[in-house]
N, C-alpha and C positions, 0 to 999 in steps of 0.2 A: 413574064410574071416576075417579080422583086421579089427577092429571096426573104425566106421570114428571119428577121432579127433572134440574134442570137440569146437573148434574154428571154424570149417568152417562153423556154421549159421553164426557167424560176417563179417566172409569176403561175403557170400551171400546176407545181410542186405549193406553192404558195394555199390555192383556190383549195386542193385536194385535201392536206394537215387541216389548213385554219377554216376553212368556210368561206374566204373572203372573195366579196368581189371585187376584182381588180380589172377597170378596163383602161385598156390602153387607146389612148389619143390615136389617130391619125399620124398627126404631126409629129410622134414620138415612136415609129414604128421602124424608126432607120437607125443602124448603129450611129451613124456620125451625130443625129438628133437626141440621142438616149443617152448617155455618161451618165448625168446628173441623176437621171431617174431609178437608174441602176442601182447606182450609191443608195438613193433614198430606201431602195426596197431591200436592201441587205439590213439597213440601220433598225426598218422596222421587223423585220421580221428577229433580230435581235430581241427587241425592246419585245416584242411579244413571248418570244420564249424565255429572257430573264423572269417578265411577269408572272411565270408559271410557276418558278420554285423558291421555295422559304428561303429566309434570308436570316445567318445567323445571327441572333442579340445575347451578348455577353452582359449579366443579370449580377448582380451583385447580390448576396443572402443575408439572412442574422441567423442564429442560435437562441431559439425561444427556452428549449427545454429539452433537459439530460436526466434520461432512467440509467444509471449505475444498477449494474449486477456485478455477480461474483465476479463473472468473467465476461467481460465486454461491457458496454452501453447502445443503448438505442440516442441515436442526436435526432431532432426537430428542430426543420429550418421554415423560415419563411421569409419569400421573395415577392416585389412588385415587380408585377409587370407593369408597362406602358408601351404597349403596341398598339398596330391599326387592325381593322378586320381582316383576318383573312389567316395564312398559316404561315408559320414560324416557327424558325430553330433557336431554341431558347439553351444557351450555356453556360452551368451554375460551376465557378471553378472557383479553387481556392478551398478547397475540401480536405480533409484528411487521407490518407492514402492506405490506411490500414482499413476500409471500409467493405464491407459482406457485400458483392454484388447482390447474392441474394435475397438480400433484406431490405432493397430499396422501393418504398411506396413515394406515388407522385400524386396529390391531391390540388386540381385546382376547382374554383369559383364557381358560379355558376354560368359566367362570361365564356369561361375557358374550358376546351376540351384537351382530355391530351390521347394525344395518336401514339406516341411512342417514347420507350426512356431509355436509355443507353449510358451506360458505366466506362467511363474512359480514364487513363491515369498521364499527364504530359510531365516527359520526363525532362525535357529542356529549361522547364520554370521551376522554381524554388520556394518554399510555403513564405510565409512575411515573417521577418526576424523579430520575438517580441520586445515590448520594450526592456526588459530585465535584460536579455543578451548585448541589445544593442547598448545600453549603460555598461555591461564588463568587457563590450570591445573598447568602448570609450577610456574607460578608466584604464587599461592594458595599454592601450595606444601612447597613454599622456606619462605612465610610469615609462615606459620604452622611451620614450623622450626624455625624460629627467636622466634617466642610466647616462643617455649617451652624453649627456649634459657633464656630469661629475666625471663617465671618463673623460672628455676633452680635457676639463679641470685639471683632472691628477696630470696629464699628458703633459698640460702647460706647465706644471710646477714642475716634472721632475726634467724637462730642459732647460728651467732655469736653475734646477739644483747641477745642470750639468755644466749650465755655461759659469755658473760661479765655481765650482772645480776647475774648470781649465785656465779660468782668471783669477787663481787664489794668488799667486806667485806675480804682483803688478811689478812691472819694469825691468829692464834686460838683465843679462849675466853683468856685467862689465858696472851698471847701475847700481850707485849704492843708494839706498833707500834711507827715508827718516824714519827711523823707529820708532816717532810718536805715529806719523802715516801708516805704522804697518799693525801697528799696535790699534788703530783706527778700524782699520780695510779687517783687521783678524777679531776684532769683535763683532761687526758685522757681518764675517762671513757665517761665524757661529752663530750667531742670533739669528740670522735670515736661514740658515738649514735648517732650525732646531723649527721655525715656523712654517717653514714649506713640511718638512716630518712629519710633524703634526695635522697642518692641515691635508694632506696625503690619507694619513690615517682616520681621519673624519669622513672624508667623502668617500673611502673604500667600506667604513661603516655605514654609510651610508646607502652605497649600492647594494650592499647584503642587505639590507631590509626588502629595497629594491624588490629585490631578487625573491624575497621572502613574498613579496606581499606578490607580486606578479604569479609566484609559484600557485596562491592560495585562489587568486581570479582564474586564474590557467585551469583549475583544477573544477572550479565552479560553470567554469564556461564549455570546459567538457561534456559534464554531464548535460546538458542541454546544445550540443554545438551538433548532436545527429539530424536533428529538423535539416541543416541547412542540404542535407542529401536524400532528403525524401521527397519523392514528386509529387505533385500538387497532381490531388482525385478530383475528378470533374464528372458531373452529367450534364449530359444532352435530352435534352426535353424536348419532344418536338407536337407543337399545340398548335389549336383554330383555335382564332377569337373571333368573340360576337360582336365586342365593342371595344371601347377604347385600353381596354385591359385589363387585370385583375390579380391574383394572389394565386401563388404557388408555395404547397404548403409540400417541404420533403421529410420524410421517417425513414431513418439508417440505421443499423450498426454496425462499428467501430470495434477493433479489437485495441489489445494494448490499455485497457483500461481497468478498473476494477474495485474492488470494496470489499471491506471487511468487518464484523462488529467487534465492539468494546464495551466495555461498563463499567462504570461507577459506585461500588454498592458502599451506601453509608450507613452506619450505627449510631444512634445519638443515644437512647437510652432504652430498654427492656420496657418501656408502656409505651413506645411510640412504634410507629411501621418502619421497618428498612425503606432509604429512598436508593429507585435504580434508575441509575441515568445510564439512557442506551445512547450508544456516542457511533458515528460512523464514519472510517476509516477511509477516504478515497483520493485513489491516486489515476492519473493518467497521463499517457506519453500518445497520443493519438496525434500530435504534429501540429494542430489548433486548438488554441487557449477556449479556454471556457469562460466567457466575459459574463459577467450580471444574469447568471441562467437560472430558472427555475427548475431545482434537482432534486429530483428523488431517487433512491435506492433501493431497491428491490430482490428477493430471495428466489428471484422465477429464473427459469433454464435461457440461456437465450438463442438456442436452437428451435427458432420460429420464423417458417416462411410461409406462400401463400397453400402449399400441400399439406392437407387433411391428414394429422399423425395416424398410425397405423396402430390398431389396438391388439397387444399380446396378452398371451393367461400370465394369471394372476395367480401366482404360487407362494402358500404360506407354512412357515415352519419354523421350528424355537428359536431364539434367536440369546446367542451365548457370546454377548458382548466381551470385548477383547481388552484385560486389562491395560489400562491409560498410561497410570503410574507404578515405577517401582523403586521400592523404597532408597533412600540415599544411602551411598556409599561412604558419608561425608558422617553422617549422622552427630552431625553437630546438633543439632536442634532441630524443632517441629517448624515447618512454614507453615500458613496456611492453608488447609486441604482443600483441594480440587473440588469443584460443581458437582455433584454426582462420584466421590469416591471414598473408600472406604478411610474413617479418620485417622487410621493406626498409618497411614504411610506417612512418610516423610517426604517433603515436595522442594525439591530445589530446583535453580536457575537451568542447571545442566540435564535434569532428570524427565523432559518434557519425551515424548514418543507423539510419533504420528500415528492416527488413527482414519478407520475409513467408517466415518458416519452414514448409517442411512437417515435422511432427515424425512420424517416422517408427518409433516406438517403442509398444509397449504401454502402455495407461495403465499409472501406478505409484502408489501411496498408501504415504505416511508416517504413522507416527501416533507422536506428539510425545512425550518420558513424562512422568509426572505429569500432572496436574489444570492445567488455566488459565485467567486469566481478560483476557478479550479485548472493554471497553467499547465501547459504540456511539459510537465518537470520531471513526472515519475517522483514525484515525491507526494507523502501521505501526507492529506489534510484532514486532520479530525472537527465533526461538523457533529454537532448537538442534534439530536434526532426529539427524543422526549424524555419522559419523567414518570416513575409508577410508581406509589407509595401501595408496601408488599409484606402481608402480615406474614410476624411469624413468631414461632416460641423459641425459648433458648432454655440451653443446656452447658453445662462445663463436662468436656470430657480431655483423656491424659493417656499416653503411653507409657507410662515411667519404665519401662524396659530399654527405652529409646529414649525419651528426653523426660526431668525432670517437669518442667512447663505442664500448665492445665491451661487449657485454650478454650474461650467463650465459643461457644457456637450455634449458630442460628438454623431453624430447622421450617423451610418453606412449602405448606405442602400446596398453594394453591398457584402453581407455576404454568399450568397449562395454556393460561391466557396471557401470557407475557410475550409469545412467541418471540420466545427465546436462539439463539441460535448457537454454535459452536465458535469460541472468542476466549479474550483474556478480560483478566474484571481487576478492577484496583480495588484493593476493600480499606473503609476508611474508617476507625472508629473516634468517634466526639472529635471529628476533623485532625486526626492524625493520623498517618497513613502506616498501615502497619503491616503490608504484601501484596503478592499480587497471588491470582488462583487464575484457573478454568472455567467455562463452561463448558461441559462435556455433555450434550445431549440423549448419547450412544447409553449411557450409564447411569440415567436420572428414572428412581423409582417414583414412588408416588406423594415422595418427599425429599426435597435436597437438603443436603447439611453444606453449611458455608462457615468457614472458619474466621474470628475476628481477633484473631493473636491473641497472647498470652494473658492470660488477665494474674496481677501480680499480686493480689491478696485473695488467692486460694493456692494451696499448696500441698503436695503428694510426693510419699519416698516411699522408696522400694529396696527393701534390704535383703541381704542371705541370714537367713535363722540358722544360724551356723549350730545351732541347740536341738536342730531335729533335720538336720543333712548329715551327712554319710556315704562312706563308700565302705562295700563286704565283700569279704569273699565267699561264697555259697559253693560247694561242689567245683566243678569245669563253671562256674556266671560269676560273672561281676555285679554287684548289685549297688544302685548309684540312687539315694535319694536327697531330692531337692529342696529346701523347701523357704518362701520368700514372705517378709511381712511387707505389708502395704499399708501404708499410715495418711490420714489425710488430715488437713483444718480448714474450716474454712473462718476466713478473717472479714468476710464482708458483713456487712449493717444488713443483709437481707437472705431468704435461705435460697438453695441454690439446689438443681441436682446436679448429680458429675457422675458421668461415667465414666468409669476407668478399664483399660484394656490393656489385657497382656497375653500368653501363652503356655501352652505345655505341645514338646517336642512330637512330632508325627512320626514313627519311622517306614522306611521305605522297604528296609529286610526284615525278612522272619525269625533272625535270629537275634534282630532287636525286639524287645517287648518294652513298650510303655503303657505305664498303669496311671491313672488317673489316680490321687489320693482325694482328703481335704479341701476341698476348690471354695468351703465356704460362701457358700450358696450363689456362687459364680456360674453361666450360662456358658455352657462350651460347644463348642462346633467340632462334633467328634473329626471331618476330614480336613480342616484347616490347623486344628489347636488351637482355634481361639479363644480368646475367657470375656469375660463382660460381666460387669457388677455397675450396677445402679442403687446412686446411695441418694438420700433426702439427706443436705444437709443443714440443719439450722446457721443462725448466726453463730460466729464464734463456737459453732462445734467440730467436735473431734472424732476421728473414726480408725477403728485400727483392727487387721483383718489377716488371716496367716490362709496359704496355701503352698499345697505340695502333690509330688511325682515324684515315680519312681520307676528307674531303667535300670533293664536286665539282660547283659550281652555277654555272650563268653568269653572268659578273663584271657585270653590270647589273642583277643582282637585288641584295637585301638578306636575308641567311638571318641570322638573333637565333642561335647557337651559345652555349650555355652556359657552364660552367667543366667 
């Protein structure tokens, strides 16, 4: 009996997996007959199990559209496919690397199905260097060259200032020389130093610019030169198609990104509306430029994935907003007062506090018009959002205890629809820019006052009536009375009201007593010591008004009384 050929377990292993049938020749049943056929059933049985598994396709993307939030962004891509029927590993690189695995959705076609997605980050590859960086290596590169250029320069001149030093002295000891020859060779030694000097001094001026200017690209190409160590984010998509291919649509966010508001509030005249231009603030350092994108910006959380939020009680109680501003130390003068704060403070550059807003409002989303483009620079680009004409009344009010100045101010009560947020506002009156303020949310009653500087034909003084002040001694008390005239005009072609605000002392011991006098028909806030008087003033009139207090401490204290 002839032995069975040592190949036919493979073709049995073969029958068993694949289904197939394979019968073997006669003819081809002896090893020395079989070689070739061997070969053949390895090669196939290859070619049947490559058949089996997807095969990766490296997918190129675009950036359709960018939601900016406070903190983060959502990016939307969209990719072609062109594959054949059947399953595929589809991988979309060239991504930002700061991206929420968990925030990635993968929408295809109605072609394409997808089976699975997978968030990878390859640390060997490098994102694409934009064109901006690659112009300040360019420019670095070609001053680096000029440097070296002017030194060689200086180099050659100052060996030839040396080879004419050791040749000043032409012809030997023993050699008498023509005087007119030396007289020759020694004016040209002097002329040719004094020009190699010079020229020396040029091009070392030179290279300090150099130097200058490379320092300022060095500096620019910094701030942008981290991309070149961040790894390129990639997914893996792995899909059936039905047909020859179709559209994959990706939703991520991105950290590293973010926005802010602004605004623009202008004054043209008391019968027209305030115009507010809401302006939007964004920046991103996400690794990939933002080319030609359709952007909106939006005031929603961006803690949103596919899990159902979990809903907690809802707990409500007073809520005792936490002063913003305190008054300046500088007290030079009035700036514009804060969105929501009381007018008597003084607001300077230095005097800002952070605060913790609860925003109390529905999310809102803007979306920008037009296309834009928004590099991975970390730098803010302010983008035109819209425009609201914003009725409101005005008043003049003044702290003359603090500053001289009466300051126009605008009083809006119909803000609710403006959805407004927490920002800085430029305030501009008849197109002259005259500070900047707050929006302060936290502290907006059911009317905001907005300050538009000084308006310089109305005017208010604040004197010591030195005619009914005093200081006595009573018994063991000292007794201290105060007492101030408050004068106003107004100069304007039209009447006006003006509040004016000032004080009487609060004390904190009991062995101070403050008595209210004369306040002249002034409104006071027994716990703060506030005063407020509201005057109607015609054109060109005049208004003059005395009040006083009086303190009462035992005369072996020392009480600091102000002005």
């Amino acid at each position: 009996m002839a032995e069975r050929p040592f190949f036919m377990p493979f073709f049995g292993r073969m029958r068993l997996f694949f289904g197939l049938q394979v019968n073997v020749a006669p003819e081809l049943q002896y090893p020395e007959k079989n070689e070739v056929m061997k070969n053949l059933a390895i090669i196939l049985a290859m070619i049947i199990c490559h058949g089996t598994m997807a095969a990766e396709i490296k997918t190129s993307s675009n950036i359709s559209e960018v939601i900016v939030y406070t903190q983060g962004a959502q990016i939307e891509r969209e990719a072609q496919l062109k594959v054949a029927t059947g399953s595929h590993k589809i991988l979309i690189s060239d991504l930002s690397p700061f991206i929420r695995a968990s925030t990635i959705q993968v929408e295809g076609d109605r072609n394409i199905t997808i089976l699975s997605v997978k968030h990878m980050k390859d640390y060997l590859g490098n994102l694409e260097d934009s064109e901006e960086k690659k112009a300040l290596i360019e420019q670095i590169e070609k001053l680096k060259g000029d440097k070296v250029l002017e030194e060689t320069n200086i180099s050659i001149l100052n060996e030839e200032k040396e080879f004419l030093k050791a040749n000043r002295y032409i012809g030997g000891k023993d050699e008498t020389l023509d005087p007119q020859k030396f007289k020759d060779f020694d004016e040209y030694f002097r002329y040719r130093m004094r020009e190699i000097s010079l020229e020396v001094l040029n091009r070392q001026k030179s290279i300090q610019n150099i130097d200058q200017e490379l320092a300022k690209l060095q500096n620019q190409l910094n701030q942008i030169q981290g991309r070149n160590n961040l790894p390129v984010g990639q997914i893996e998509v792995k899909v059936h198609s039905k047909g020859s291919g179709g559209k994959l649509t990706l939703r991520y966010q991105v950290d590293n990104a973010g926005w802010y508001p602004s605004y623009d509030l202008r004054f043209n005249s008391k019968n027209e509306p305030l115009q507010l231009s809401f302006k939007a603030n964004v920046k991103q350092g996400t690794g990939v430029d933002w080319d030609g994108v359709k952007l909106s910006v939006s005031t929603a959380k961006t803690e949103v994935n596919a899990a159902i939020p979990e809903l907690y009680p809802y707990y409500l109680d007073f809520y005792d907003p936490t002063p913003y501003l305190r008054q300046s130390r500088k007290q030079k003068s009035m700036a514009p007062a804060a969105f929501g704060a009381a007018p008597e403070m003084a607001l300077e550059a230095d005097d800002y506090e952070p605060v913790v807003v609860i925003n109390k409002h529905v999310a809102v989303e803007f979306s920008i018009s037009g296309r834009q483009n928004i590099p991975s620079e970390n730098k803010y680009e302010v983008l035109h959002m819209k425009e609201e004409s914003v009725k409101a009344g005005f008043e003049h009010q003044c702290v003359p205890k603090l500053s001289p100045h009466v300051y126009l101010v605008g009083k809006i009560s119909d803000w609710y629809d403006l959805n407004l947020m927490d920002g800085e506002v430029n305030i501009f009156m008849q197109n002259s820019f005259v500070g900047k303020s707050f929006v302060n949310t936290a502290q907006f009653n059911d009317t905001i006052d907005v300050s538009f500087g000084v308006d310089r034909k109305v005017f208010v003084k604040r004197e010591l009536d030195k005619d009914y002040s005093s200081e006595t001694l009573i018994g063991g008390n000292k007794k201290v009375i105060k007492a101030y005239t408050i004068s106003s005009h107004n100069q304007k072609l039209e009447s006006i009201t003006l509040k004016i605000f000032d004080q009487i002392p609060v004390s904190k011991n009991k062995e101070i007593q403050v008595f209210k006098g004369d306040l002249a028909g002034g409104k006071l806030n027994e716990s703060t010591g506030k005063l407020e008087w509201k005057l109607d003033l015609k054109t060109q009139a005049k208004n003059k008004f005395r009040f006083d207090y009086t303190i009462k401490y035992p005369k072996d204290k020392q009480v600091l009384i102000g002005p």
